[in-house]
C-alpha positions as CSV (number, residue, x, y, z in Angstrom):
1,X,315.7,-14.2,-39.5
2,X,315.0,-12.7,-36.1
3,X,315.7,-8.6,-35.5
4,X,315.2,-6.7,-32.3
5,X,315.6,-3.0,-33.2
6,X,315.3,-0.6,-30.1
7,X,314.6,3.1,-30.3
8,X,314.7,6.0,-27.5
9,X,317.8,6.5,-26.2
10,X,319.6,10.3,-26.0
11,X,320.9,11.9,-23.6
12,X,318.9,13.5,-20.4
13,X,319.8,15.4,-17.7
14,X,319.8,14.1,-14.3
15,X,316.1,13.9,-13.1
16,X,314.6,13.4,-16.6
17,X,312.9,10.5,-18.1
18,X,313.3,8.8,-21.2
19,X,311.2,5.7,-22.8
20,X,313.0,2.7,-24.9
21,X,311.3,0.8,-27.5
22,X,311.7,-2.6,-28.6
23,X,310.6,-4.6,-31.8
24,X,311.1,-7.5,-32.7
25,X,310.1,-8.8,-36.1
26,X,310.8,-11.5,-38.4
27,X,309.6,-15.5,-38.5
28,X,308.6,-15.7,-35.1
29,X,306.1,-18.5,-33.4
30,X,306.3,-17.4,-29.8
31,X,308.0,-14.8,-27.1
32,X,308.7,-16.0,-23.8
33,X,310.5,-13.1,-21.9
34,X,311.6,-9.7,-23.1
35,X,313.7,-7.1,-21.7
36,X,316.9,-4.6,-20.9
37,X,319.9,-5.4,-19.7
38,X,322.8,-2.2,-19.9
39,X,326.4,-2.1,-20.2
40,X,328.4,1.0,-18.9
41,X,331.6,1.8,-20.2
42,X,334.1,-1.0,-17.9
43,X,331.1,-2.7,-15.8
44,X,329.8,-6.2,-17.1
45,X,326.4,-6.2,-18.8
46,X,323.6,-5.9,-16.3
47,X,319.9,-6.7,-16.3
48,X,317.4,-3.7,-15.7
49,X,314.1,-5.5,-16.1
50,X,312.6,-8.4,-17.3
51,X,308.7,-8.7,-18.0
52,X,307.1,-12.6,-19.3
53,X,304.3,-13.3,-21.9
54,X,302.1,-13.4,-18.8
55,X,303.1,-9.9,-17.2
56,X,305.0,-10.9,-14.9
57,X,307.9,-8.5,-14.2
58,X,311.3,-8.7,-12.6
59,X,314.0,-5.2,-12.3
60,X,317.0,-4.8,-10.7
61,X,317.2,-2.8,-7.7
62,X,319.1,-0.2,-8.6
63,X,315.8,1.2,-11.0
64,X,312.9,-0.5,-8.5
65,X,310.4,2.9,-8.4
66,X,312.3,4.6,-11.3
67,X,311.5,2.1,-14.5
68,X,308.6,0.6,-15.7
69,X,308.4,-2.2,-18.4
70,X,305.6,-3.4,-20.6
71,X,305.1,-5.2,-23.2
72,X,302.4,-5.5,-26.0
73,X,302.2,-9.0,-27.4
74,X,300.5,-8.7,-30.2
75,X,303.3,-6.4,-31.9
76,X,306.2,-8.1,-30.0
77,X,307.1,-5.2,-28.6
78,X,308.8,-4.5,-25.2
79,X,309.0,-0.7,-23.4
80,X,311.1,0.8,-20.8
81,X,309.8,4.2,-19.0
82,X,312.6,5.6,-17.1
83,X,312.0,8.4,-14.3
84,X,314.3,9.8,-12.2
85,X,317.5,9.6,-14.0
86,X,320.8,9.5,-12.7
87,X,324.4,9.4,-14.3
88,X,324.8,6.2,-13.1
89,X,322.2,5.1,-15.6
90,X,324.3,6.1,-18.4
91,X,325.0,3.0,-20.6
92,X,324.3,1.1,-23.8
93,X,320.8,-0.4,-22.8
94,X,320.3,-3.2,-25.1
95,X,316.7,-5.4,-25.5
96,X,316.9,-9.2,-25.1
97,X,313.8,-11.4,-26.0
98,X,313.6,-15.4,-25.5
99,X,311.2,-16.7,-28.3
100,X,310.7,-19.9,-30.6
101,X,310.7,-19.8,-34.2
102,X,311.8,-22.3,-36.3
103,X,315.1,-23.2,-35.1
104,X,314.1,-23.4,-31.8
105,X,314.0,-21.8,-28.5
106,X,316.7,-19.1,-28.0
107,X,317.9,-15.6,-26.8
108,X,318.2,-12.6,-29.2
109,X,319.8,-9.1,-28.8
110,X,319.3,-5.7,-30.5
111,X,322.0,-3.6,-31.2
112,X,321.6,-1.4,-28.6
113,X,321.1,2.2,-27.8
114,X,323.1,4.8,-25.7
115,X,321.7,6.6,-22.8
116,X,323.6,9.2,-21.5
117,X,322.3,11.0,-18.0
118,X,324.8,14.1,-17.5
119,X,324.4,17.7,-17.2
């Protein structure tokens, strides 16, 4: 059975920075993409950034030059750095990873983890 488990959400003041964490364990063959995607409080659920097995990255505008992802394959693990927080960015940010294992090729979701931005 596949888990994601994300760490590193709080709350921050406007202006801070705050890093996510993702894992993602269990009988896994091979990770495609990882990533965020964020849900605020009446707003559909929203990518943030995307990054491949190769490195290649993808974010949506509203965080270009505030967020950073990475990833390090060999613990199938996928980070967020985020800079220059606004309130806006308060949401439940929750990891996605597209991998094989032996059912097949398929999405999976952690639980997700609050991020409040407020003063």
């Amino acid at each position: 059975q596949v888990q994601l488990v994300e760490s590193g959400g709080g709350l921050v003041q406007p202006g801070g920075s705050l890093r996510l964490s993702c894992s993602a364990s269990g009988n896994i063959f091979r990770i495609n993409t990882m990533g965020w995607y964020r849900q605020a409080p009446g707003k559909q659920r929203e990518l943030v950034a995307g990054i491949t097995s190769d490195g290649s990255t993808d974010y949506a505008d509203s965080v270009k030059g505030r967020c950073t992802i990475s990833r390090d394959n060999a613990r199938n693990a996928v980070y967020l750095q985020m800079n220059s927080l606004k309130e806006e960015d308060t949401a439940v940010y929750y990891c996605y990873a597209y991998l094989l294992n032996k059912k097949g090729w398929g999405a999976y979701w952690g639980q997700g983890t609050q991020v409040t931005v407020s003063s």
